[in-house]
N, C-alpha and C positions, 0 to 999 in steps of 0.2 A: 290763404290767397286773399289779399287785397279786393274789395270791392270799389267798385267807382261807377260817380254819375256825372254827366255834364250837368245837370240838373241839381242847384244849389239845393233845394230840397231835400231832395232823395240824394245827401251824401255817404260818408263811407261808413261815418257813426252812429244813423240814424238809428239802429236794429242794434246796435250794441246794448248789454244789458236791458233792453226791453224786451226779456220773454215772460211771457203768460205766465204765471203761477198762481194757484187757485182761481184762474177766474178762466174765461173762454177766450181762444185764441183765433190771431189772425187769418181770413180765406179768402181765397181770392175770388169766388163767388159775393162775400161780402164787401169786397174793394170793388168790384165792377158794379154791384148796386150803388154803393157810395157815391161812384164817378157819375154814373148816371141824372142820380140826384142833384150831386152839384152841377151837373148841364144843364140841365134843366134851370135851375138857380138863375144860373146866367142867362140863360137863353127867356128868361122872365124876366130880369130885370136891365136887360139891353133893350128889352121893346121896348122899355118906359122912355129912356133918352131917345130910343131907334123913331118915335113916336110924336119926340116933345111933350110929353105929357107935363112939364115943369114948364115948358114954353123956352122959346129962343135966346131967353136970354140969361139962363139958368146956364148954358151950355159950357162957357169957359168954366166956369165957378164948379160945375158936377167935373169936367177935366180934370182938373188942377189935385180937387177934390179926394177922386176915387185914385189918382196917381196916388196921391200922398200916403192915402187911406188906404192901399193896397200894400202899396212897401211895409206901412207901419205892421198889418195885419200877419202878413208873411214874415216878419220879422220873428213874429211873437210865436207864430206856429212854429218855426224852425227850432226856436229855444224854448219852448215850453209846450212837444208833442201831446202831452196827455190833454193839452184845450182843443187839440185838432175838432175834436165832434162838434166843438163849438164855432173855431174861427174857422173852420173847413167852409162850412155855408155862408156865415158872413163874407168873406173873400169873395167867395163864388159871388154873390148880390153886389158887391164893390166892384169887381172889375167884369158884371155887366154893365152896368152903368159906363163903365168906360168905353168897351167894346163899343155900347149901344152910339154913346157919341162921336168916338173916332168914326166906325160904320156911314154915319150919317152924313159926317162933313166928306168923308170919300165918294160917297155917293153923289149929292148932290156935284162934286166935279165930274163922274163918272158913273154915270147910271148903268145902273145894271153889273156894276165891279163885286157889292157886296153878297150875293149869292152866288159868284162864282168864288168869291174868297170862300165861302162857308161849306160848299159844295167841296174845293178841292182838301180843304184841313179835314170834313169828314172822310173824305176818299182816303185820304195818307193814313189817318187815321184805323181805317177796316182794313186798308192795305199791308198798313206795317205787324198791325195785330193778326192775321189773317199767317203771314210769312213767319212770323215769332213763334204762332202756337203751333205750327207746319216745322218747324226747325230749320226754314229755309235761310234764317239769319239768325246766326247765335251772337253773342256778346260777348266775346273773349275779352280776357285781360287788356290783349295789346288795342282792339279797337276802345274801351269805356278808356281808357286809355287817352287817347289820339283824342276823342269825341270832348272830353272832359277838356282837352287841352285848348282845342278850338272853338268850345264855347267860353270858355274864360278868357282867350284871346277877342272874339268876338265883342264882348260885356268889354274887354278893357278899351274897346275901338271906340265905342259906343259912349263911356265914359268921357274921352277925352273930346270927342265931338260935342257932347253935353258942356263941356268946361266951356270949350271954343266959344260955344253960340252964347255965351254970358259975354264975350266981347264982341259978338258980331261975324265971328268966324265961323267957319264950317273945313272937316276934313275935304281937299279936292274930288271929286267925280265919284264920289261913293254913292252921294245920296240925290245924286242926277239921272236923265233917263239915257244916258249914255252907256256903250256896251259895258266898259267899265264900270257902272252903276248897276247895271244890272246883270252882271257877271255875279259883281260883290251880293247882291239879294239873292240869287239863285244858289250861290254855297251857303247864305245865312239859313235858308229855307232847308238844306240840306240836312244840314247839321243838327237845326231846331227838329227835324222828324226823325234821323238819327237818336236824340235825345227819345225820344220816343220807346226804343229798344230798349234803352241804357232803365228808364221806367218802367218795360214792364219785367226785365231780367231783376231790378231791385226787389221791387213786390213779390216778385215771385219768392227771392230767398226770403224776405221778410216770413213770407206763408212757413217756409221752410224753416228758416229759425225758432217760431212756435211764438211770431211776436204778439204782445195784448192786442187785443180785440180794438182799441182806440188808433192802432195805426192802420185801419183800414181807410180812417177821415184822414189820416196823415199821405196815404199812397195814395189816394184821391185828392188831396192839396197837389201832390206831387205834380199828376197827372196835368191837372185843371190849370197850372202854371206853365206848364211845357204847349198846352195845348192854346193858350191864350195868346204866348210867342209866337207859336209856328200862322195861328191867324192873323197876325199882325203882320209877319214878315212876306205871309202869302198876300195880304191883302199892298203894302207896298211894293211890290215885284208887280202886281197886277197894275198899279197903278203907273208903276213905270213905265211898263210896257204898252198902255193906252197913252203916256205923254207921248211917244214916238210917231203919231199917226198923225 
């Protein structure tokens, strides 16, 4: 049976031919330490921008930067898993930086947005993992399925809005504080914590397939990507719905 994830990381081949032989193998007590870690990461190096520590005017420049330097980073981990122990934390430190500046400029339009964005990703977070290790939500074929479909649909929405705004354009009402706007954020939100399942159903077979010990930093890449989305999408849906007031 086919495995699938929305989650370009954690795809269908990641665990293929990566089992443990002679050495110690993947656990899911070791991936939850892992993820730990690289939150931590994050959450250390968003206070540097959360902070200004660079100063004000560093801020486009660490943007641009940690975008760039996040994609390239995730690239390299997807095609060359055995660096995960390495670019696992690098990542994590790159897109706090990001976090820490997007955070900042959301803030300062809307005080007090950013800890309820952090508040509700951890909520979803305990939430979805809480239902998962309960079996109150399994991951069938037909949902990683569906989930996979609609985040790749999502990514390709997001792409063409990306093209657009190089000439000035934007998709209509998507990315305004209109119900329509925020219709469309409340299923992107959905989806991105869905993804969620779809990660920890992967890791789990990983555990199960008997993968090396280095794809514990790989399912914690995983993780730490899904969860950086779901706060960003939280954190625009919040913002949305504070432009309405």
């Amino acid at each position: 049976m086919a495995l699938r994830s929305g989650n370009p990381a954690l795809k269908a081949d990641s665990f293929s031919g990566a089992r443990a032989i002679g050495e110690e193998a993947m656990t899911l007590s070791g991936t939850v330490n892992k993820t730990g870690i690289s939150i931590l990461i994050v959450i250390a190096f968003a206070s540097l921008t959360w902070n200004q520590v660079f100063g004000p005017a560093m801020i486009l420049p660490i943007l641009w930067g940690s975008l760039i330097g996040g994609l390239v980073i995730a690239l390299v981990t997807i095609f060359k898993k055995t660096w995960a122990p390495v670019t696992t934390p690098i990542y994590a430190a790159v897109e706090g930086l990001l976090l820490g500046t997007i955070s900042s400029l959301f803030e300062l339009q809307y005080p007090g947005i950013v800890i309820n964005a952090v508040a509700l990703t951890f909520g979803v977070l305990a939430a979805l993992l809480l239902a998962y290790s309960s079996g109150a939500i399994k991951a069938t074929e037909n949902m990683k399925l569906g989930i996979a479909a609609a985040t790749g649909g999502i990514g390709l929405v997001y792409l063409v809005s990306i093209g657009l705004g190089f000439f000035g354009k934007s998709i209509p009402l998507i990315h305004e504080s209109g119900l329509v706007g925020i219709g469309f954020s409340l299923f992107v939100v959905v989806i991105a914590s869905l993804n969620l399942v779809m990660d920890f159903d992967f890791i789990e077979t990983g555990v199960e397939k008997g993968a090396p010990r280095y794809m514990e930093w790989y399912g914690a890449f995983g993780l730490i990507v899904t969860l950086v989305w779901l706060y960003l999408e939280i954190l625009r849906l919040l913002g949305k719905l504070q432009g309405r007031k």
